[in-house]
C-alpha positions in Angstrom: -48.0 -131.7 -8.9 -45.6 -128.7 -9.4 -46.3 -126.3 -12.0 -43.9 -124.0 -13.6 -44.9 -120.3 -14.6 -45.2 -120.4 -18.0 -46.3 -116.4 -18.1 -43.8 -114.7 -15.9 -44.7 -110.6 -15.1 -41.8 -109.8 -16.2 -42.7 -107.6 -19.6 -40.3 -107.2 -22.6 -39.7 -103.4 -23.0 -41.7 -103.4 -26.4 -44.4 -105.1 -25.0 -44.6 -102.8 -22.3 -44.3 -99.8 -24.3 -46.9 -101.1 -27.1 -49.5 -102.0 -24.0 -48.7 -98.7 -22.3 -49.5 -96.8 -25.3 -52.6 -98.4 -26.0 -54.0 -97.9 -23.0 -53.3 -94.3 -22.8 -55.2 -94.4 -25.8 -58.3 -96.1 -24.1 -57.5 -93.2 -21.0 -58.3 -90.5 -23.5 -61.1 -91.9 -25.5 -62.4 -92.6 -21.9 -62.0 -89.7 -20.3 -63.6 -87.9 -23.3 -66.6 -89.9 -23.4 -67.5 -89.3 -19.2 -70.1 -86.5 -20.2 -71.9 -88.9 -22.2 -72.1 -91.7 -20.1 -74.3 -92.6 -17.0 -72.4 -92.0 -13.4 -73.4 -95.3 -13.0 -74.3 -98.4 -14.7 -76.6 -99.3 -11.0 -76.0 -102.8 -11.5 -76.7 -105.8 -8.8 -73.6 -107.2 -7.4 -74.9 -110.3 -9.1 -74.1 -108.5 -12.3 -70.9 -107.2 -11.3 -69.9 -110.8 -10.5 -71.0 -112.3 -13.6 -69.2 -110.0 -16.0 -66.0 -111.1 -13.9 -67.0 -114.6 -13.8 -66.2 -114.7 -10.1 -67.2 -118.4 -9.8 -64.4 -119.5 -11.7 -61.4 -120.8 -9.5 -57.1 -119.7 -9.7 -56.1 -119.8 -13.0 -52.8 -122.1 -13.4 -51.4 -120.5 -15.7 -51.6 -116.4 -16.5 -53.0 -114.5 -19.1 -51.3 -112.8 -22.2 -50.8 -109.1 -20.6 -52.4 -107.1 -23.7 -55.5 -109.1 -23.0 -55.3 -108.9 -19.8 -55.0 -105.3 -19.4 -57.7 -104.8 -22.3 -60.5 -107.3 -20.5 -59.2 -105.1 -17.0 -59.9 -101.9 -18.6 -63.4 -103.2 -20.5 -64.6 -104.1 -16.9 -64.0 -101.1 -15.1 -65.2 -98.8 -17.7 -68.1 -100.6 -18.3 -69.1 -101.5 -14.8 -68.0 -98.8 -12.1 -69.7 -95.5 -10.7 -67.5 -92.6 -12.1 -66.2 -90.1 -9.8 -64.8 -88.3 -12.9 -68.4 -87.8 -14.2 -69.4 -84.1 -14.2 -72.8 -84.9 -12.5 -71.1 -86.5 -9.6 -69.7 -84.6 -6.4 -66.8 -86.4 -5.9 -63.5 -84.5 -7.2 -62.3 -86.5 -10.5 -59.3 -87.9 -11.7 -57.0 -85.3 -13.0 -54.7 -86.5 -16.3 -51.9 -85.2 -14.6 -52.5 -86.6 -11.5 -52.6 -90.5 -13.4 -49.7 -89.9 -15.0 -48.0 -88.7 -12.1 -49.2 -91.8 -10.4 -48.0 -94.0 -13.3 -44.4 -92.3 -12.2 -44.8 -93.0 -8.6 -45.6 -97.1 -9.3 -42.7 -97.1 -11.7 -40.2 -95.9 -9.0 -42.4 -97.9 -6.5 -40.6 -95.9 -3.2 -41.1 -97.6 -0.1 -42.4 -94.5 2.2 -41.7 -96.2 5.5 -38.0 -93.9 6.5 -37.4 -90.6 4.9 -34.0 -93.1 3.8 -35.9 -95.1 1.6 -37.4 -92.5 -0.3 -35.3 -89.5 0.0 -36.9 -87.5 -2.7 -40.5 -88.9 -2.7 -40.1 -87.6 1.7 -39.3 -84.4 0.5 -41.5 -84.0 -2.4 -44.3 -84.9 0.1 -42.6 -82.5 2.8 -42.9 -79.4 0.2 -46.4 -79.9 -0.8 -47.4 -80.0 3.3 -45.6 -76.5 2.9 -47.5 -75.5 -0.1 -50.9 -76.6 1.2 -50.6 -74.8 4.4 -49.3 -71.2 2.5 -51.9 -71.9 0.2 -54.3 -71.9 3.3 -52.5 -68.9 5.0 -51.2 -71.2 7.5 -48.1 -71.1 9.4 -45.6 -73.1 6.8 -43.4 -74.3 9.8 -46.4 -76.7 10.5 -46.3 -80.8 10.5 -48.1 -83.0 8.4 -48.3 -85.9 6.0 -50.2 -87.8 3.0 -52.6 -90.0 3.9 -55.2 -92.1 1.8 -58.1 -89.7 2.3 -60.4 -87.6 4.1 -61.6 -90.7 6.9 -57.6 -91.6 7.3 -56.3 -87.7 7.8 -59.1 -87.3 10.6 -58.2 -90.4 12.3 -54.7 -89.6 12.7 -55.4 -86.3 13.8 -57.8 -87.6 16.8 -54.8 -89.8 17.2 -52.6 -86.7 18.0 -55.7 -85.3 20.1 -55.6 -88.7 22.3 -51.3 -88.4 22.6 -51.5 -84.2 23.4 -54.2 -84.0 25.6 -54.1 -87.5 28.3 -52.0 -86.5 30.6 -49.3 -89.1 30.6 -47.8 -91.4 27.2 -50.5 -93.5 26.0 -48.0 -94.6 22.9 -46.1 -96.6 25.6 -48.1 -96.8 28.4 -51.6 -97.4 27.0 -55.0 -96.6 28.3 -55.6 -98.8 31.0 -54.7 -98.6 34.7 -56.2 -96.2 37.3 -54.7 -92.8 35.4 -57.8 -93.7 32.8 -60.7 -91.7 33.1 -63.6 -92.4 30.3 -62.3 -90.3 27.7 -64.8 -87.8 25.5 -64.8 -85.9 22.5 -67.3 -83.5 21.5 -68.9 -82.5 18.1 -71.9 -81.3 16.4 -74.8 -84.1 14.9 -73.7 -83.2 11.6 -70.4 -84.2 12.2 -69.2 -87.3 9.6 -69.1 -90.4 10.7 -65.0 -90.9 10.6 -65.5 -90.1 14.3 -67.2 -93.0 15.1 -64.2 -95.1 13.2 -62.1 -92.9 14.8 -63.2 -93.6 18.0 -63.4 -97.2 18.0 -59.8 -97.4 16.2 -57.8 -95.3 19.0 -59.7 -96.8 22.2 -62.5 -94.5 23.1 -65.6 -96.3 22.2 -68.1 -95.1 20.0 -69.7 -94.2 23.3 -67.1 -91.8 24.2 -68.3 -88.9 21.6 -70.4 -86.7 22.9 -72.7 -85.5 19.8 -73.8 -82.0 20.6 -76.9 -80.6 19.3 -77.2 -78.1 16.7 -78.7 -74.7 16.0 -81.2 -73.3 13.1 -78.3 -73.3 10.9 -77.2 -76.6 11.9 -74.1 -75.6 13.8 -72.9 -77.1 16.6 -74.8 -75.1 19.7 -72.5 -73.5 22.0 -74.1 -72.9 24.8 -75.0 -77.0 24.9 -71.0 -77.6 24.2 -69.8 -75.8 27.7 -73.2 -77.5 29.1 -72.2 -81.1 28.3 -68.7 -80.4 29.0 -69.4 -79.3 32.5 -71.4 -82.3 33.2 -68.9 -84.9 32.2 -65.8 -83.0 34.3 -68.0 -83.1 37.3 -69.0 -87.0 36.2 -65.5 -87.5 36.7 -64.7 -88.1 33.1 -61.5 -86.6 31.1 -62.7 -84.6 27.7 -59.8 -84.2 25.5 -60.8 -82.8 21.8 -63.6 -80.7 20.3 -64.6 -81.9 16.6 -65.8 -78.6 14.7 -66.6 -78.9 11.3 -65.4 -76.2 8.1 -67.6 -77.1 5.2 -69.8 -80.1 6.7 -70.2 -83.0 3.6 -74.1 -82.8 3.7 -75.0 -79.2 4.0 -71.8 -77.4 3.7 -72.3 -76.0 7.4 -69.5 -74.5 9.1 -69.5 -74.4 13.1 -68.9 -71.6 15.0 -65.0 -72.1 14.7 -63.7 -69.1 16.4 -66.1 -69.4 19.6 -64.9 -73.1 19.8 -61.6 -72.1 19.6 -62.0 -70.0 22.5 -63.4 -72.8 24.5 -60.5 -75.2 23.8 -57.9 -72.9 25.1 -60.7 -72.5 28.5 -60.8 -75.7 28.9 -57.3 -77.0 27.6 -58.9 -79.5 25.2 -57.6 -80.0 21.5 -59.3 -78.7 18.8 -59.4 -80.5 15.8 -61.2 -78.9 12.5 -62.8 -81.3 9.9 -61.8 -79.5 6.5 -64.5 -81.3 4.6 -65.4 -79.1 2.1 -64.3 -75.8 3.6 -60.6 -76.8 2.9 -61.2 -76.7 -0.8 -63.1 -73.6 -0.3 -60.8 -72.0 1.2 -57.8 -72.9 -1.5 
């Protein structure tokens, strides 16, 4: 039997604007309230799933948006762990930072070709710019947005694999008799985007060497040019070294410039988790 939508998304511009408003409102009052509020309400999924009524199947027909948006708001404000809260580590959300992302879904740019998002490309292209004076580093440098810390470090291993194989592995793949068992070397305190990253771009988990660490946790250099050694006479092809500024336990920094010296020994890539030490260094 064929149903017709009887609540379109389309949104009279009142509507929209008295619903807007209202929940800018609820933002505020929100907002204002974290320091009195738990970071979390440490409820069982159970819980969670009850006070959405997950059982409950499609709905035929849609909800009226004011309610909808106010029953949306009640459940994330009343069941979520706050990264905005001032007891928690994680950075929190800045007002002008939710506007600016109320902008960005309004124009809703499609970021796949600088020409179908001229302005967004370049907005994007400036604040690389900014980012890397702010960090006193060359501003003729490349880069891009991504979603967050585990996303930025996988596409940067991604540019280790492309720089440092020998021959296109964006056309050509790795497979064949050019592949030697590739390895990439960083400390035990190392996060554990390299072990997504290594599954996602064709190493295996298997291919990262952890190296141990010293009294201050850093990576050990004297066990870096050990294990290095052993896998170029095992016949094996390392390509990156992993150092860490700022490490997300302990806030441990390896032994960046002696690393760096290594890399350009051994002609490997050296990539440099920001972690924490990024922000520190801004």
């Amino acid at each position: 039997m064929n149903k017709q939508r009887t609540a379109p998304i389309e949104m009279k511009r009142d509507d929209f604007r008295s619903i807007g408003y209202h929940l800018v409102d609820r933002i505020v009052e929100f907002l204002d309230s974290l320091p009195t509020r738990p970071v979390t309400t440490d409820e069982p999924p159970t819980a969670i799933r009850e006070a959405l009524n997950s059982s409950r199947s499609l709905p035929d027909v849609g909800t009226d948006p004011a309610k909808l948006m106010d029953d949306a708001t009640d459940l994330l404000f009343d069941h979520s762990l706050f990264n905005s809260h001032p007891g928690y580590i994680t950075a929190g959300a800045a007002p002008i930072g939710i506007l600016g992302d109320l902008l960005a879904s309004a124009v809703n740019q499609n970021t796949g070709a600088w020409f179908l998002s001229p302005m967004a490309s370049e907005i994007e292209a400036q604040t690389i710019r900014w980012i890397a004076e702010l960090l006193a580093f060359p501003v003729s440098c490349g880069g891009l947005m991504v979603s967050g810390g585990n996303m930025a470090n996988i596409v940067c291993l991604i540019a280790a694999r492309r720089a440092k194989l020998g021959w296109d592995v964006r056309t050509e793949g790795l497979h064949g008799n050019k592949t030697k068992r590739l390895r990439a070397y960083c400390s035990k305190e190392t996060h554990t985007w390299i072990q997504k990253a290594a599954d996602m771009i064709g190493i295996g988990t298997d291919g990262v060497r952890w190296i141990p660490t010293d009294k201050d946790l850093r990576m050990d250099i004297d066990k870096l040019r050990e294990q290095i050694k052993t896998d170029r006479e095992a016949g094996d092809h390392p390509f990156a070294i992993i150092g860490t500024a700022g490490s997300i336990t302990t806030g441990t920094i390896d032994p960046l410039v002696e690393i760096t010296k290594i890399c350009h020994e051994e002609d490997l890539w050296f990539h440099v988790d920001g972690a924490y030490g990024g922000f520190a260094a801004a």
